[in-house]
C-alpha positions in Angstrom: 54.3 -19.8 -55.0 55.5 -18.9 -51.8 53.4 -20.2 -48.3 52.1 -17.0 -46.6 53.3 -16.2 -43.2 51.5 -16.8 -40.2 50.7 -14.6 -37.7 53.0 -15.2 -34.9 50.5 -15.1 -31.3 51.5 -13.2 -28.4 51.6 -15.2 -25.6 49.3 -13.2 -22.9 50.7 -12.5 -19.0 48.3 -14.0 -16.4 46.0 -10.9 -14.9 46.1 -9.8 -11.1 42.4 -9.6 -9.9 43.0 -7.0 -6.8 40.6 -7.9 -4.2 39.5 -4.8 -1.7 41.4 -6.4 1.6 39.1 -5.1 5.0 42.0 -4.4 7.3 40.8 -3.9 10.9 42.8 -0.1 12.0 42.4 -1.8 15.6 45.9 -3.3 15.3 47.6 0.1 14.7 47.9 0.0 18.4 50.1 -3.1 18.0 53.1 -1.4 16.6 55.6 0.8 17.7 55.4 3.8 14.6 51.7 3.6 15.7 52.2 3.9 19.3 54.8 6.6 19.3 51.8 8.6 17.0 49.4 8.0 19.4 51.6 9.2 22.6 53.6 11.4 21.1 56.6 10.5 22.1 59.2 7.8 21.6 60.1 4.3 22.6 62.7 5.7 25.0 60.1 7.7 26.6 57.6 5.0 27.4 58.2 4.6 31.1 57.5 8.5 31.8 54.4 8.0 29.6 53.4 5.4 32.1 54.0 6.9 34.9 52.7 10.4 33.4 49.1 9.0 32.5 49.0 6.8 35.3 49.8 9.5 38.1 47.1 11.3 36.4 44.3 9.4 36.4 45.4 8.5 40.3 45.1 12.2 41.1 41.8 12.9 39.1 40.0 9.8 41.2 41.2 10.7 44.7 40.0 14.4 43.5 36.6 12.9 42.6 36.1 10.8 45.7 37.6 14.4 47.4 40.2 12.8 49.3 43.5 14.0 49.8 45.6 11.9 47.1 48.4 9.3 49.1 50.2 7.8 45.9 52.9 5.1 45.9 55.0 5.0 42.6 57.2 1.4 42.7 59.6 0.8 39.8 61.5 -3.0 40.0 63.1 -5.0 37.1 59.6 -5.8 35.6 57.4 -3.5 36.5 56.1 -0.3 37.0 53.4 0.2 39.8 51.4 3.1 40.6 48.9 2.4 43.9 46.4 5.5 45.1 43.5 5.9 48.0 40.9 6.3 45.9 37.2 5.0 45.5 38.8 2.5 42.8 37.7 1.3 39.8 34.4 -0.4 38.5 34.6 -3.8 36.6 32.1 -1.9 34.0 35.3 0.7 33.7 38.0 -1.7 33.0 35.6 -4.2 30.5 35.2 -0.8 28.5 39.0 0.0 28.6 39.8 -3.4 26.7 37.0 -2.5 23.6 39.6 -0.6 21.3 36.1 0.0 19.1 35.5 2.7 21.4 37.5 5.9 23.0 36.0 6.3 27.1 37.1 9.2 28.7 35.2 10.9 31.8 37.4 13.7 30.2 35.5 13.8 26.9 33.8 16.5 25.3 33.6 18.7 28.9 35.5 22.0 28.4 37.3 22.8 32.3 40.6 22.4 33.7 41.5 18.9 33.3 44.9 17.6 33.3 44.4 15.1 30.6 41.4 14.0 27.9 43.5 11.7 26.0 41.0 9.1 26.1 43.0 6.6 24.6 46.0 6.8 27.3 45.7 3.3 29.1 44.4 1.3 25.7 48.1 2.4 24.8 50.0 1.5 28.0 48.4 -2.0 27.8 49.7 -2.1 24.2 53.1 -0.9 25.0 54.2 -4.2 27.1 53.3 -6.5 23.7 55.0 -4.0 21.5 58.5 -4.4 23.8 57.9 -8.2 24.0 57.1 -8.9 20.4 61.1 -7.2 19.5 62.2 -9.2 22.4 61.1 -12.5 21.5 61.1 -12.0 17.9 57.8 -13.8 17.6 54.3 -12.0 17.0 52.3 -15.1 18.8 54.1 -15.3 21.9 54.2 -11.7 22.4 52.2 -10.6 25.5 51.6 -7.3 27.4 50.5 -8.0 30.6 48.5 -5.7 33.2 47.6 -6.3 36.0 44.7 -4.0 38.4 43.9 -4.7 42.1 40.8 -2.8 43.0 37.7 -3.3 44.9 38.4 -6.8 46.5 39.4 -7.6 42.5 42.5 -8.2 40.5 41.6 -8.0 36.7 44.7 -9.7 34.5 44.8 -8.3 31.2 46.8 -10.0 28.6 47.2 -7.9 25.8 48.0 -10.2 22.5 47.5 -9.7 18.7 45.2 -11.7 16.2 46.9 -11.6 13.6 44.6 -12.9 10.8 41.9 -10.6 11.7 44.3 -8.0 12.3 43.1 -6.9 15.6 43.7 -7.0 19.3 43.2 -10.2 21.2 42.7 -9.5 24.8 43.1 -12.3 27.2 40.8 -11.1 30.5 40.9 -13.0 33.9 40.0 -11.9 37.6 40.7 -13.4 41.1 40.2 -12.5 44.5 42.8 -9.3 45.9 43.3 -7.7 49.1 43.0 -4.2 47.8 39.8 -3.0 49.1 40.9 1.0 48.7 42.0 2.5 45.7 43.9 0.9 42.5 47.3 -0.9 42.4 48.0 -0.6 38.9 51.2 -2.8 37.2 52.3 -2.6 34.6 54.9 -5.6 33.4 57.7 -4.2 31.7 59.6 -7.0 29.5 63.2 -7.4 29.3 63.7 -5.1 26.3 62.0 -2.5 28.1 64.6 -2.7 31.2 67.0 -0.8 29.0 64.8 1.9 28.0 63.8 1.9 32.2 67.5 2.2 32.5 67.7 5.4 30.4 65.0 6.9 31.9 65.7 6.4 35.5 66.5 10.1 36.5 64.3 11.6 34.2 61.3 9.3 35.7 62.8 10.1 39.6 62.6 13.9 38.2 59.2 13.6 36.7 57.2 12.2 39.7 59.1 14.5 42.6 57.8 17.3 40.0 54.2 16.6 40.9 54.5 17.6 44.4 55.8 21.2 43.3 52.2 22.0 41.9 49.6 19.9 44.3 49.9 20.7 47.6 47.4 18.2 48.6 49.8 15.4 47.4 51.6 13.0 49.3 53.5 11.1 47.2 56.3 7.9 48.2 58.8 6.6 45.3 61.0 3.2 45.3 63.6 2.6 43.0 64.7 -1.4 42.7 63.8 -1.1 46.6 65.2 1.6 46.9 63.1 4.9 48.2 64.0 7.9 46.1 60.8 10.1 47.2 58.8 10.5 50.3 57.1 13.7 50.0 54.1 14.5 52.3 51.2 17.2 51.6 51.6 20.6 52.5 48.0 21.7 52.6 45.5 18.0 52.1 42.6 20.5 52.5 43.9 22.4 49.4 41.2 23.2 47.5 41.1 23.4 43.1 38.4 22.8 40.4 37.9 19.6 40.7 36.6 17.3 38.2 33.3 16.7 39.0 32.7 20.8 39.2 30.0 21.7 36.6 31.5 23.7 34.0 30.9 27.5 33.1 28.6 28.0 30.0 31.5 30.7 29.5 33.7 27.9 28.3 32.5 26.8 25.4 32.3 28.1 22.1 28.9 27.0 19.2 31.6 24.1 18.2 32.5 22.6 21.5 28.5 23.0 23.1 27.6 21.1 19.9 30.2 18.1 20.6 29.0 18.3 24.5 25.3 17.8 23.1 26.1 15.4 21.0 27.9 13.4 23.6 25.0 13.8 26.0 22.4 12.6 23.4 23.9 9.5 22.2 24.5 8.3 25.7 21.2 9.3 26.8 20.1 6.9 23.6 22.1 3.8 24.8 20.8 4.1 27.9 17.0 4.4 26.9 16.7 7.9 28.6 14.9 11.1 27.2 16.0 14.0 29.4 14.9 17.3 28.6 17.0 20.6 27.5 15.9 21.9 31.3 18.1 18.8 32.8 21.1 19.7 30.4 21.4 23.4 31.7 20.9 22.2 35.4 24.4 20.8 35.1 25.8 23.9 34.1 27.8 26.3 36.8 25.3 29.1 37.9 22.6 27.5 36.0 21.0 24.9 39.0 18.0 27.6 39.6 15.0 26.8 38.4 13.8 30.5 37.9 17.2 31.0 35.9 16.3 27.8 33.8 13.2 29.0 32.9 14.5 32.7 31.9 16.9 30.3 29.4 14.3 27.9 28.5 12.1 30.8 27.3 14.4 32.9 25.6 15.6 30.1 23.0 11.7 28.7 22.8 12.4 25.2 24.3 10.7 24.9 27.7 8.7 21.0 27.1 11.2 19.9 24.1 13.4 16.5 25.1 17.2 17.2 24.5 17.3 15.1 21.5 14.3 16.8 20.0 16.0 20.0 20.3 20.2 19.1 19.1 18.0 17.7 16.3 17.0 14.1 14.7 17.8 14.6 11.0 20.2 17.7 10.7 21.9 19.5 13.9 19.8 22.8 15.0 22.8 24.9 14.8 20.7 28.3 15.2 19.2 26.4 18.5 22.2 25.6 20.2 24.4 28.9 19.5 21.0 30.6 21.0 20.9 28.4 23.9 25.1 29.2 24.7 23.8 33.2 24.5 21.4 32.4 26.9 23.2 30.6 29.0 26.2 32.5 29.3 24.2 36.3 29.9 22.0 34.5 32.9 25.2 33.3 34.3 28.8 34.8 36.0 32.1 33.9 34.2 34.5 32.1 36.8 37.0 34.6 38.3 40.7 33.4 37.5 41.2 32.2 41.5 38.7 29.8 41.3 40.5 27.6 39.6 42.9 27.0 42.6 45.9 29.0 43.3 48.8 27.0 44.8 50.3 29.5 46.3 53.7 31.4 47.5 54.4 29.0 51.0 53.9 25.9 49.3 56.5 26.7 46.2 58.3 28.0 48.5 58.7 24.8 50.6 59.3 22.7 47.7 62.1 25.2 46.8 63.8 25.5 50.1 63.4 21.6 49.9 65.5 21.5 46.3 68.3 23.3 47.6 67.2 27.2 47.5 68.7 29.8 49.1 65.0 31.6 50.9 66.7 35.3 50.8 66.7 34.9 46.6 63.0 33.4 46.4 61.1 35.2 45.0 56.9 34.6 43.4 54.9 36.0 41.4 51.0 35.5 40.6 49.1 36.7 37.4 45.6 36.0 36.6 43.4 37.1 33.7 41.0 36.2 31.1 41.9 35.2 27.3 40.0 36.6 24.2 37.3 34.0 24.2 36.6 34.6 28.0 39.3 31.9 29.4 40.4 32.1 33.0 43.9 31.6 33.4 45.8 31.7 35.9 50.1 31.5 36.0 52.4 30.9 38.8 56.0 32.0 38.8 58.7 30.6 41.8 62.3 31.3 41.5 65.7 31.4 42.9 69.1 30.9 43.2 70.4 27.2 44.2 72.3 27.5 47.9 75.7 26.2 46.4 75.2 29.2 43.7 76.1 31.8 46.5 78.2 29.5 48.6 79.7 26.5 46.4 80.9 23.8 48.7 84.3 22.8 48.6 85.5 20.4 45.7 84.3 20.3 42.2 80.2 19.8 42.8 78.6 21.9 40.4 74.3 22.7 40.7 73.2 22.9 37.1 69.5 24.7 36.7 66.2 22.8 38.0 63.3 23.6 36.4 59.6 22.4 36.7 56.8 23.4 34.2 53.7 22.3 34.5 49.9 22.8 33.3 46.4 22.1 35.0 48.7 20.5 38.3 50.2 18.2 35.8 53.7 17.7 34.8 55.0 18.1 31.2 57.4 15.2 29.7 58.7 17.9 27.8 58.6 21.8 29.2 55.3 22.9 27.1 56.1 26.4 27.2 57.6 26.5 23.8 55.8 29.9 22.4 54.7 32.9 24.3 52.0 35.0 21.6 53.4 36.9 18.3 56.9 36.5 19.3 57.2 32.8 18.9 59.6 33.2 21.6 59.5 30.2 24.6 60.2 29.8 27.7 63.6 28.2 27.6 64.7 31.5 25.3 63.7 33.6 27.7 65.6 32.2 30.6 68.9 32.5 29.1 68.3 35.7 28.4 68.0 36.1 31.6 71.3 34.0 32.0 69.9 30.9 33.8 70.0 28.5 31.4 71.0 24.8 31.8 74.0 25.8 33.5 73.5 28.3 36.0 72.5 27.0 39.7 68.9 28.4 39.7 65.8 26.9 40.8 62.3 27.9 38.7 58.9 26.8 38.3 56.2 27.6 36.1 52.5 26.7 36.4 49.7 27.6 34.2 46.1 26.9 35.0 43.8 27.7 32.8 39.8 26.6 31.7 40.5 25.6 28.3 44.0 24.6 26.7 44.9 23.7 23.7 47.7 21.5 22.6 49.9 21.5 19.5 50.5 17.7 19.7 48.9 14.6 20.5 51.4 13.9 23.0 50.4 17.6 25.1 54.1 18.1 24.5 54.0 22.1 23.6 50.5 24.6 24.0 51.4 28.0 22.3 50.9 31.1 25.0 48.8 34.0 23.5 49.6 37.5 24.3 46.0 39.0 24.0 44.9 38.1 27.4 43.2 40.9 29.7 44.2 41.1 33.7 41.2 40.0 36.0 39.3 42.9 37.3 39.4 41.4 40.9 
């Protein structure tokens, strides 16, 4: 009798166990896809980044210390350095800039005319130098951006490096004694790789920092290439007045959303700081609000005279109802800002900066318009333009005067023109000067500026706002 067959056993494949991996999202600011996200704009464009965010901030501190800005930009093999005549910057400020657990912005949450609320804008530049370095020495461990800022009798040395096990930034943080006693001096140290993409961008970035005196006539501004000076441009008006940044802003600027995000700002700070300020504080910042017989009219129409500000945004769930009573109020017991307010720059200074490019004065011409949006916006747009000298009378030989054009929002300067929609017709700026045949060819000379309380940006990178065409003229 046959034997019966055993049961042949299948041999069973070791299992994988996956393990839930905590992965710190710090370190997304140590790569280049990440950093191009967070700027919006490419590797290539870096260096006008740098100098974009950097002659930003410069303006918006010699604004708040109301002084008439005197900026130095100084680009050499490894660096880029931008050094202003400000009040400077605290030690408390530049300590917060290197936690990249946080976001600090003196930009955050207000709603005015600002020209930049990135918040994040110098935790990337201080990233950018490790990110060029790291592909240039082909090694994550010896990578290193390093920053350097002279202020207040201090120079802070930041050393931007990478842990990689716990897969987050590892900032090396050193000071020493400096002779800069006003203002910032600000380098940035560019690494070798990075020369070629300061090579590329050497026009472009020459371009991009003569723009700013086109829209801030209070700007005297002084350029070195490699030792070389490529810009000496002094102010046209240093008593030129704008909206500066430490304005209060108009209750008529917010919508239920963004006074919700402002309270919400305002209460958790007033909690790390141990402070319980009342709703009658809050409104006292507010433009046409400082009155204590108009904050009393407010206080009693929305039923919180004696409640703490905290106590009123609410502890457990937000008092929607509350706050989109308290905007009503506020807004009918106080003016909206007339369109000119936000600071006009005017026909003789565009002019001067055109006659200055090369423009022939009898084709100049400007135009001003001024307005509200549909929520209640102020805007306000400039218009300059002209023909380019050599267009009526070309010089002898083969020079040839393409098209300049400078675009710019809030008295800053686009990397990219941002006019790329105007309303229902999706049709932008560029469109509409060819049609009005001065495209890239043609020798003209134009300039656009919109200032406006409120603008919204299609990209992280504030590369493109969309125009709408519902706005109302001011009834001025």
């Amino acid at each position: 009798m046959a034997k019966p067959e055993r049961a042949t056993k299948t041999k069973s494949e070791p299992k994988l166990t996956r393990v839930a991996f905590r992965v710190s999202r710090l370190m997304e600011f140590c790569t280049e896809q990440e950093l191009v996200r967070q700027t919006g704009h490419s590797v290539q464009d870096w260096p006008l980044v740098v100098l974009k965010e950097l002659l930003d901030n410069a303006l918006d501190a010699c604004e708040e210390a109301e002084v008439a800005p005197v900026i130095d930009v100084t680009v050499d093999a490894g660096s880029i350095t931008i050094q202003d005549n400000a009040d400077g910057i605290s030690s408390d400020t530049i300590r917060s800039i290197l936690d990249y657990n946080i976001r600090v912005s003196s930009r955050e949450a207000y709603v005015s005319p600002t020209r930049g609320a990135q918040g994040n804008a110098l935790k990337t530049i201080l990233a950018m130098g490790y990110v060029l370095d790291r592909e240039d020495t082909g090694s994550n461990a010896d990578a290193a951006g390093v920053t350097i800022i002279e202020t207040r009798g201090l120079k802070h040395t930041i050393e931007f490096r990478a842990d990689h096990v716990n897969n987050q930034p590892k900032i090396e943080y050193a000071t020493a004694p400096s002779s800069i006693n006003v203002g910032s001096k600000i380098i940035i140290k560019w690494p070798p790789l990075g020369q070629k993409y300061l090579g590329w961008a050497e026009e472009r970035l020459k371009e991009l920092a003569a723009s700013y005196t086109w829209f801030n006539p209070h700007l005297t501004l002084r350029g070195s290439w490699h030792g070389k000076k490529f810009l000496d441009v002094s102010a046209t008006n240093p008593n030129w007045e704008k909206w500066k940044p430490r304005n209060p802003t108009s209750p008529h600027w917010y919508d239920e959303a963004c006074l919700q995000r402002y309270l919400a700002a305002h209460v958790a700070r007033d909690r790390d700081l141990g402070r319980d300020r009342t709703v009658r504080e809050f409104i006292s910042e507010f433009r046409g609000l400082s009155g204590t017989a108009v904050q009393r009219k407010v206080l009693e129409e929305v039923g919180c005279s004696y409640k703490s500000l905290a106590q009123f945004f609410g502890i457990d769930r937000v008092n929607r109802a509350g706050i989109a009573k308290l905007l009503a109020a506020m807004k009918r017991h106080s003016k909206p800002v007339a369109p000119k307010h936000l600071g006009i720059i005017g026909r003789e200074h565009l002019k001067q900066r055109f006659l200055a490019a090369g423009g022939n004065a009898k084709t100049f011409e400007y135009q001003q318009r001024k307005g509200y949006d549909k929520n209640g916006i102020p805007y306000l747009v400039e218009i300059a333009f002209g023909l380019h000298q050599h267009g009526l009378t070309p010089p002898a030989g083969f020079l040839v005067v393409s098209r300049k054009f400078v675009s710019g929002v809030n008295w800053s300067i686009g990397i990219h023109n941002p006019f790329r929609t105007f309303g229902s017709t999706g049709q932008g700026l560029e469109n509409m000067l060819a049609e009005l045949r001065a495209n890239n060819r043609e020798p003209v000379i134009a300039a656009v500026h919109l200032a406006a309380a409120h603008v919204q940006y299609t990209d992280r990178g504030k590369t493109s706002i969309v125009l709408s065409d519902d706005a109302e003229l001011a009834d001025e």
